[in-house]
C-alpha positions as CSV (number, residue, x, y, z in Angstrom):
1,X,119.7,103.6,109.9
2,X,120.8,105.5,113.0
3,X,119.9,109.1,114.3
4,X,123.0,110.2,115.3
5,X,126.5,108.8,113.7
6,X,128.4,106.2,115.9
7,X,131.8,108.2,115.3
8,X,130.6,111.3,116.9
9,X,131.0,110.3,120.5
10,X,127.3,108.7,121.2
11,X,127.6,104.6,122.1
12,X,125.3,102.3,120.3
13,X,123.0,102.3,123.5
14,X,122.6,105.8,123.2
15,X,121.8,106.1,119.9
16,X,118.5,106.3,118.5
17,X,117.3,103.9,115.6
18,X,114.7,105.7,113.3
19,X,112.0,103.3,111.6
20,X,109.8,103.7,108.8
21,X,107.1,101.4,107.4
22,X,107.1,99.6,103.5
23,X,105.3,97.3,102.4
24,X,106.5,94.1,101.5
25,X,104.6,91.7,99.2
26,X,106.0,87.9,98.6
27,X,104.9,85.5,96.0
28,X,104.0,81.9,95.5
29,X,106.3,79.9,97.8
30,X,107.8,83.2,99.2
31,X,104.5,83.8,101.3
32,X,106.4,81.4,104.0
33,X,108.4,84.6,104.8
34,X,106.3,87.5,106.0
35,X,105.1,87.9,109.1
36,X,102.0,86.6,110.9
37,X,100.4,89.8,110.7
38,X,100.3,89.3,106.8
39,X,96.9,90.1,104.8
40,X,97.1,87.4,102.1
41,X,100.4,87.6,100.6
42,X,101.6,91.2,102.0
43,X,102.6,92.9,105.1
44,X,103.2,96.7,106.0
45,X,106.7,96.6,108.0
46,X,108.6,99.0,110.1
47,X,112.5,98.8,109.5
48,X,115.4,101.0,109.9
49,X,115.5,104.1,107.7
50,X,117.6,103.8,105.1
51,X,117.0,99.7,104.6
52,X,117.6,98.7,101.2
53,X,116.2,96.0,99.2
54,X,118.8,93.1,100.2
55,X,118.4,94.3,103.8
56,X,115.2,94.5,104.0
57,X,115.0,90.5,102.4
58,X,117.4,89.4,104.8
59,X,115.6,90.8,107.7
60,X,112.7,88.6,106.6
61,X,114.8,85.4,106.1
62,X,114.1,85.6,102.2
63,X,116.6,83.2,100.8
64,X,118.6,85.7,98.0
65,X,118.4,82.5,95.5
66,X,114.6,82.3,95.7
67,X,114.4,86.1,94.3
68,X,114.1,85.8,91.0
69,X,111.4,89.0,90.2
70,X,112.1,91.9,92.8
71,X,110.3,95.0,91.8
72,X,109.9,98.4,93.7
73,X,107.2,100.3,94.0
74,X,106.7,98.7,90.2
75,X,109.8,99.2,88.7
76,X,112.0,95.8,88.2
77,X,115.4,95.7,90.5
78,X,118.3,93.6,89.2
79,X,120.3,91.5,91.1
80,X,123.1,94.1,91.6
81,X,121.1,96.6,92.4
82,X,119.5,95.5,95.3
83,X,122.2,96.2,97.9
84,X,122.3,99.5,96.9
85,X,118.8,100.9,96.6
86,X,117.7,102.4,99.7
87,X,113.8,102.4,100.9
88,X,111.6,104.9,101.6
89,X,108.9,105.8,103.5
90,X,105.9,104.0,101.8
91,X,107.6,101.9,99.5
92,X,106.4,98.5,98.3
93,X,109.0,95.7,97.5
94,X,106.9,93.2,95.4
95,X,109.2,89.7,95.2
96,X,108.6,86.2,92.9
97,X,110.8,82.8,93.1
98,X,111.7,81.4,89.7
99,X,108.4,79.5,87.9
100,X,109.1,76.6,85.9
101,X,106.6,75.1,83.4
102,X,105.6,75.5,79.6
């Protein structure tokens, strides 16, 4: 996340944070949580290079519970996978809650 590493002498004031933007899309009763700027149910974000999937969630107040479907840039992410997979530039992290019915 940081341009520069905090062990090299540089205080966190002087270090420089380096964004990128993804695009996060939330579902159903996850549309609650993106951001006012939203276009239906997605918004293009800036965050920290290096974000990953669990971060990136958090960041938006996405209760972990509610993510039942997480996929990235169409590819499904498991749960144990998500605080491990770092974002790119450009990515899209498409999320659903659990459905019920039959």
């Amino acid at each position: 996340w940081l341009d520069g590493a905090a062990g090299q002498g540089a205080s966190v004031s002087e270090t420089v944070w380096r964004a990128m933007r993804v695009t996060l899309k939330l579902f159903a009763s996850l549309g609650q949580y993106l951001p006012t700027h939203a276009d239906r149910n997605e918004a293009t974000v800036e965050v920290p290079e290096g974000i990953t999937i669990r971060e990136l969630l958090d960041l938006h107040s996405v209760p972990r519970e509610a993510c039942h479907l997480v996929l990235l840039n169409g590819l499904f992410q498991p749960p144990a996978c998500r605080a491990e997979v770092k974002l790119k530039q450009g990515d899209a992290v498409a999320v659903w809650p659990p459905v019920a019915g039959g």
